[in-house]
matplotlib code that plots the C-alpha trace (Angstrom):
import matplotlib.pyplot as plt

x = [17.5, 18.9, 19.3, 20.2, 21.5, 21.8, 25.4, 24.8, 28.2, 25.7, 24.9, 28.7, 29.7, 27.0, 27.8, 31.4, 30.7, 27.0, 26.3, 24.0, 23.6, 20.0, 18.0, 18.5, 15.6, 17.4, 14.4, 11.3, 10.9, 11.1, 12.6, 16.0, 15.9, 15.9, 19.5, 21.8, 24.3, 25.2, 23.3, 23.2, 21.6, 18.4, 18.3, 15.6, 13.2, 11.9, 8.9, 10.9, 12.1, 15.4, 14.6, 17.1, 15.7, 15.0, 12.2, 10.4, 7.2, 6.8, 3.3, 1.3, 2.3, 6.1, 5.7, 3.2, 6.7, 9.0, 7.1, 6.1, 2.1, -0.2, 1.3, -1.3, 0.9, 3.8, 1.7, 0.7, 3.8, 5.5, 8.3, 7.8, 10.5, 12.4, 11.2, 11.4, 12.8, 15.5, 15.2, 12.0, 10.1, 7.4, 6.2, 9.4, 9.3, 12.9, 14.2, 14.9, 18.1, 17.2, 14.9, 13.5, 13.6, 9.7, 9.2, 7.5, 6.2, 9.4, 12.8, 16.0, 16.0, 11.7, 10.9, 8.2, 6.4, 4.8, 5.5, 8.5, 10.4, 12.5, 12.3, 14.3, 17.8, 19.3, 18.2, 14.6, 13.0, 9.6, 7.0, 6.1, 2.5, 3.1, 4.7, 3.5, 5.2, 5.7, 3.3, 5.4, 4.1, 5.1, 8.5, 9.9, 8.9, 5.5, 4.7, 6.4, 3.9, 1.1, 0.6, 0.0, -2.4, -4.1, -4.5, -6.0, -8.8, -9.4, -10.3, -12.4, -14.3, -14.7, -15.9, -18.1, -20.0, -19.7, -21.9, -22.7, -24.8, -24.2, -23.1, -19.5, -17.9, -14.2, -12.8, -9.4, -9.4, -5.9, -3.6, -2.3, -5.2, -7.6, -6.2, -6.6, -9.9, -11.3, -9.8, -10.9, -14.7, -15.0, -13.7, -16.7, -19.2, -19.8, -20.6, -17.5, -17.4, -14.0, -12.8, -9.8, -8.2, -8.8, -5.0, -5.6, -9.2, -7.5, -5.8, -8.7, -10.9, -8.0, -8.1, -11.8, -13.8, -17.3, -17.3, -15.3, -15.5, -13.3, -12.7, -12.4, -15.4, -17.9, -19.9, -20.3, -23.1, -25.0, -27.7, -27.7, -26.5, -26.6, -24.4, -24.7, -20.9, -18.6, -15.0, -13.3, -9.7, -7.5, -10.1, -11.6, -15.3, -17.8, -20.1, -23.1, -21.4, -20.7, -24.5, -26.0, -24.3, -25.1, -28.7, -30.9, -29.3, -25.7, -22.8, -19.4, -16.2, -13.6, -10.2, -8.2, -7.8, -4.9, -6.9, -7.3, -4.9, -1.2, -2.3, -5.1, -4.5, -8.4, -8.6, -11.4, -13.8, -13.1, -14.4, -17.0, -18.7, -19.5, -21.4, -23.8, -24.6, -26.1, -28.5, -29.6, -30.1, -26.8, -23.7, -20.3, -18.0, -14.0, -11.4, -8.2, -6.1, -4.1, -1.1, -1.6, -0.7, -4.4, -4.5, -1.8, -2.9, -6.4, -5.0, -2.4, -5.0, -6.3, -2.8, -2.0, -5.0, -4.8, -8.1, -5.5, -2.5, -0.1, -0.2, 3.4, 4.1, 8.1, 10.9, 13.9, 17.0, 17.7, 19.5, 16.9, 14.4, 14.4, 13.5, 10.7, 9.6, 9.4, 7.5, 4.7, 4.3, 3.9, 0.7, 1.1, 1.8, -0.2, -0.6, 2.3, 6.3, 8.8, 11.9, 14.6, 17.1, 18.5, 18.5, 16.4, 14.3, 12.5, 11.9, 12.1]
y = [-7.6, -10.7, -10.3, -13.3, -12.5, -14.7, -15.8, -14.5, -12.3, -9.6, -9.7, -10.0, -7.4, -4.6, -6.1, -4.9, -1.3, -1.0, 0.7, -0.3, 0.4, 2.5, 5.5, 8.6, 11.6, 14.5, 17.0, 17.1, 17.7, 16.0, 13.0, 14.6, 14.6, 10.2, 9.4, 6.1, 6.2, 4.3, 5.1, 3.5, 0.2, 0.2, -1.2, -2.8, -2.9, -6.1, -6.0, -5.8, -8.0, -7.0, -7.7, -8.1, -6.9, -8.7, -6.2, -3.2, -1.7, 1.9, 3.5, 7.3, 7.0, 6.7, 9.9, 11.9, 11.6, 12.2, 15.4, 16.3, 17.1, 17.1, 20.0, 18.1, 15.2, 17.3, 18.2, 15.1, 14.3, 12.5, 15.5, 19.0, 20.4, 17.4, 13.4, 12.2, 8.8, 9.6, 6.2, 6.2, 2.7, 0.8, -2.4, -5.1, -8.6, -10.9, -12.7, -12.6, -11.2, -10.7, -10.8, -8.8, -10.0, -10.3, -11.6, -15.2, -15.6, -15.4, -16.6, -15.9, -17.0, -16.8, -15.4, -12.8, -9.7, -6.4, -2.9, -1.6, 1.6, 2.5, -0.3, 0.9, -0.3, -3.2, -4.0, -2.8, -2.6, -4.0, -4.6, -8.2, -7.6, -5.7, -8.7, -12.3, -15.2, -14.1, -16.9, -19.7, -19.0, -15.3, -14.0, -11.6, -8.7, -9.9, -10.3, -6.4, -5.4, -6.9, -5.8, -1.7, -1.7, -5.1, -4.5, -1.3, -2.1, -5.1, -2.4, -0.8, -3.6, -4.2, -1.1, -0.9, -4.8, -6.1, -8.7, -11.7, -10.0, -6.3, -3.8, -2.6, 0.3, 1.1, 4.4, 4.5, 0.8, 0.1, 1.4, -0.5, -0.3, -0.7, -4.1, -5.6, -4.5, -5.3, -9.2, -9.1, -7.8, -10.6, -13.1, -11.9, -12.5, -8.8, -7.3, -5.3, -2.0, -0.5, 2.9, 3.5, 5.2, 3.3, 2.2, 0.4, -1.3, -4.5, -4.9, -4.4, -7.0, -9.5, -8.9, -9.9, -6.6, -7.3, -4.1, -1.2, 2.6, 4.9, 7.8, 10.0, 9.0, 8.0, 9.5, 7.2, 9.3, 9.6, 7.8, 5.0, 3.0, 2.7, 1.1, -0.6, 0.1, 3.0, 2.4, 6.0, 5.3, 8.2, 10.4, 13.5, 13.7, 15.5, 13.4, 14.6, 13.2, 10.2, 10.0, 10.0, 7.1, 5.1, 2.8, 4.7, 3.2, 2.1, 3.1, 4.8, 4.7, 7.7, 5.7, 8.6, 12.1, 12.8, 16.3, 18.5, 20.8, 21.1, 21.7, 19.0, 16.8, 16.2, 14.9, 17.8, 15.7, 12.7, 14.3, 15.8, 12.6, 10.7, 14.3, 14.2, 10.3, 12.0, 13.3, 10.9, 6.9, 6.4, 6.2, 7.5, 7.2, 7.6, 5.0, 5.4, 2.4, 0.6, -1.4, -4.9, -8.6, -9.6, -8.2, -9.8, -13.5, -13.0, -12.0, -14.9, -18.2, -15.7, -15.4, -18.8, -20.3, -17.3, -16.1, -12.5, -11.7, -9.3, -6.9, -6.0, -3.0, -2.9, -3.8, -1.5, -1.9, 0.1, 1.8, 3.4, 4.7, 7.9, 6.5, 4.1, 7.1, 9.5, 6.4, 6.3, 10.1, 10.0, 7.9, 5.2, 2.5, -0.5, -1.8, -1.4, -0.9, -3.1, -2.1, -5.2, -5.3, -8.4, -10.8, -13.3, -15.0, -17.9, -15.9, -18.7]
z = [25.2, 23.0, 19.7, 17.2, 13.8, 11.0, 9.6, 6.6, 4.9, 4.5, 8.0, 9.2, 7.0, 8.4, 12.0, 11.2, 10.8, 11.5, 8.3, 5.4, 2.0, 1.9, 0.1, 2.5, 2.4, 4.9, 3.0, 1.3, -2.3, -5.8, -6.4, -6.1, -2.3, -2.6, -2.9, -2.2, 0.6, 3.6, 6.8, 10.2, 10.5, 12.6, 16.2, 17.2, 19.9, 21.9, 20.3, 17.0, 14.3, 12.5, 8.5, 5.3, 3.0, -0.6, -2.0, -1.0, -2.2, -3.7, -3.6, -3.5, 0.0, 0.0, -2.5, 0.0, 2.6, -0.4, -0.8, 2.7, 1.1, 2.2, 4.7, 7.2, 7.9, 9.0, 11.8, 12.7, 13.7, 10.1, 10.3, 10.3, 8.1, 7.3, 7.6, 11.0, 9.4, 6.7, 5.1, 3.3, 2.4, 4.6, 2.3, 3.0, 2.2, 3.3, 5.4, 9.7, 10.8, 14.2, 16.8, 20.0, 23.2, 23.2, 19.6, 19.6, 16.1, 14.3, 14.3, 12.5, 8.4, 8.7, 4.9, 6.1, 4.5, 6.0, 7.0, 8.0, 9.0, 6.1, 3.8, 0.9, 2.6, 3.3, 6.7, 7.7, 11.6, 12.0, 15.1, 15.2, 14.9, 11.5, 9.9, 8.4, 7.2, 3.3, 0.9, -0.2, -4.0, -4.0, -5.0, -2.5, -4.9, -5.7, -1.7, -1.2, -3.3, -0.9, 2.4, 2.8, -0.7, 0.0, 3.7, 2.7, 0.2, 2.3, 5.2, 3.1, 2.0, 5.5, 6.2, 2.8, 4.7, 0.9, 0.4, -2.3, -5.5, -4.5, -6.8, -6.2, -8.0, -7.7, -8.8, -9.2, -10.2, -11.8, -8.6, -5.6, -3.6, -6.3, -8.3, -4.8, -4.3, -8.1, -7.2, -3.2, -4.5, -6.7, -4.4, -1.8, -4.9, -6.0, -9.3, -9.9, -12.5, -12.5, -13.4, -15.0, -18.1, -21.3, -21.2, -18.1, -19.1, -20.2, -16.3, -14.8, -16.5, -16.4, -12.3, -12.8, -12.9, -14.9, -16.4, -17.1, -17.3, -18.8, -16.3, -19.4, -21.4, -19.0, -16.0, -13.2, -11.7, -14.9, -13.6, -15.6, -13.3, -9.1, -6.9, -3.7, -2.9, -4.1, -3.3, -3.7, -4.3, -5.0, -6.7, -5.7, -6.8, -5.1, -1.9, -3.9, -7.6, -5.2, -3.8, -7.3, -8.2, -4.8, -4.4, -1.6, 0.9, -0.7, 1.4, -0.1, 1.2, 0.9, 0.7, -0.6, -2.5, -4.8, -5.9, -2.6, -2.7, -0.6, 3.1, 3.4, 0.5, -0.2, 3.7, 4.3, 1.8, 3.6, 7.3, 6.1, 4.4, 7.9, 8.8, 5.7, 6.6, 10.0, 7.5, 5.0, 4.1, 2.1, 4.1, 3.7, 5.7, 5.5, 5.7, 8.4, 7.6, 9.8, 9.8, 11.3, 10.2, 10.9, 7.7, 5.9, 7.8, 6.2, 2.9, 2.8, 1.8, -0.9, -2.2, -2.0, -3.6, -6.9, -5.6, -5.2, -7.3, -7.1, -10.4, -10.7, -13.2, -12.8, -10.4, -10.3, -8.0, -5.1, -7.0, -9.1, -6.7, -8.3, -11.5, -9.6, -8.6, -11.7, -13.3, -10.1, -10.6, -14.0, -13.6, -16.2, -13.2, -13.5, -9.8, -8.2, -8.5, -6.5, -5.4, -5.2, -2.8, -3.1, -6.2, -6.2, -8.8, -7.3, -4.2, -2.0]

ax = plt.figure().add_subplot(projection="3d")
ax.plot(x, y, z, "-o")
ax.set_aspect("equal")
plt.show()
């Protein structure tokens, strides 16, 4: 395998000691366990592309493998008593340091965004078919904070068949996933009602949302309202609260759970809602997203036109991923945090 790497000083200064600068999890825990130091720089596979990194995206799911909980995903292979990878990060938006053997789509200096194994370092590896070439207009931590969040609600709009006129409901509304999906909705022609805390109300309708509920104040499933489409992001109500609040024959979609306990993380809700739909007209159905650049190449004329924006709450440096991540866990992030790596303003 051939590898070409960039004459960049960054890249000739790693290449002298094969080191990097990077945040290294060796346990799971609190924030404490994130912490800087220099680590091996990863080798890559010919199927690979060897990224330097300029920004990296922090979501709930870069604090489920902080954590190690749900317990579930240790058995599932993510690391049973410690991470399997000790660099944590998989959003990554830079530029091409080096490339596989078998890579064709890329080439060294490409500017490309996707996921990545261990993202918050210097260097990143990433499968060719999990990167895109990054959108001209985006800065390199605006398109960090795209492709795991986007690609998911664009999966579960897939999954939901949204169409032109429907009625759309999206709980959990001002997240990662859910700012995506309140703009991606809208772009499709639905009706969009967003659930959020009051603080976040005003985010939401700027994304586009035609109405909002306050997840404090108002009941969704009161009645007063159905819904052809339920998006459930991140929240934890009950199929039947879930039903009530669908048309006859609406469909919902379980993105996530935050609520369900250590072991299975709210993941037993999400299998048991494609058994009911054995037994009744509605649908529900769970989502299992995947990591592909299909995604991202779909996504990428809707970022270019402003049809989808990135909703950035705060960058922090590398440095300050503990910080990053006391802010994500104390729920007052609007959209998404990025985490730069390397300076750059224009992001071109």
């Amino acid at each position: 395998m051939t590898n070409h790497i960039s004459p960049t000083a960054a890249d000739h200064q790693a290449a002298a000691d094969g080191t990097m600068n990077a945040v290294v999890q060796n346990a799971y825990g609190s924030v404490d366990v994130l912490r800087p130091g220099r680590t091996a720089r990863p080798r890559i596979a010919g199927n690979e592309v060897l990224v330097r990194v300029h920004a990296a995206g922090l979501d709930r799911g870069t604090w489920h493998m902080m954590t190690g909980r749900p317990y579930l995903m240790r058995i599932l292979g993510f690391g049973f008593r410690r991470p399997k990878d000790p660099v944590p990060g998989i959003d990554v938006a830079g530029t091409v340091a080096a490339v596989g053997s078998g890579v064709s789509r890329f080439s060294v200096g490409d500017k490309v965004y996707g996921m990545s194994r261990g993202s918050f370092a210097e260097y990143a590896a990433a499968r060719e078919d999990k990167l895109a070439h990054k959108p001209s207009m985006l800065t390199f931590a605006q398109a960090a904070a795209v492709p795991i969040s986007a690609g998911t609600a664009l999966q579960a709009l897939d999954a939901a068949r949204v169409e032109r006129g429907q009625k759309v409901l999206i709980l959990g509304a001002s997240g990662g996933v859910g700012t995506y999906a309140v703009q991606l909705a809208k772009s499709l022609g639905a009706e969009v009602t967003g659930v959020c805390s009051a603080e976040k109300a005003a985010l939401v309708r700027s994304l586009g949302a035609d109405h909002v509920l306050d997840y404090a104040a108002d009941d969704f499933a009161d009645g007063s309202q159905r819904y052809d489409v339920i998006l459930d992001i991140g929240g934890n109500p009950k199929l039947s609260r879930l039903r009530r609040a669908l048309t006859p024959a609406g469909t919902a979609v379980i993105v996530g759970g935050e609520q369900g306990g250590k072991v299975t993380g709210g993941f037993g809700r999400s299998l048991r809602a494609p058994l009911v739909s054995l037994f009744v007209r509605q649908r529900l159905a769970m989502l299992a997203s995947k990591e592909r650049a299909s995604d991202l190449e779909r996504l990428t004329p809707r970022l270019e036109s402003g049809a989808v924006t990135p909703s950035i709450d705060r960058t922090y440096p590398l440095a300050e991923v503990q910080d990053a991540m006391r802010r994500l866990e104390s729920g007052a992030v609007l959209g998404k945090i990025a985490i730069t790596v390397i300076r750059d303003e224009a992001g071109s």
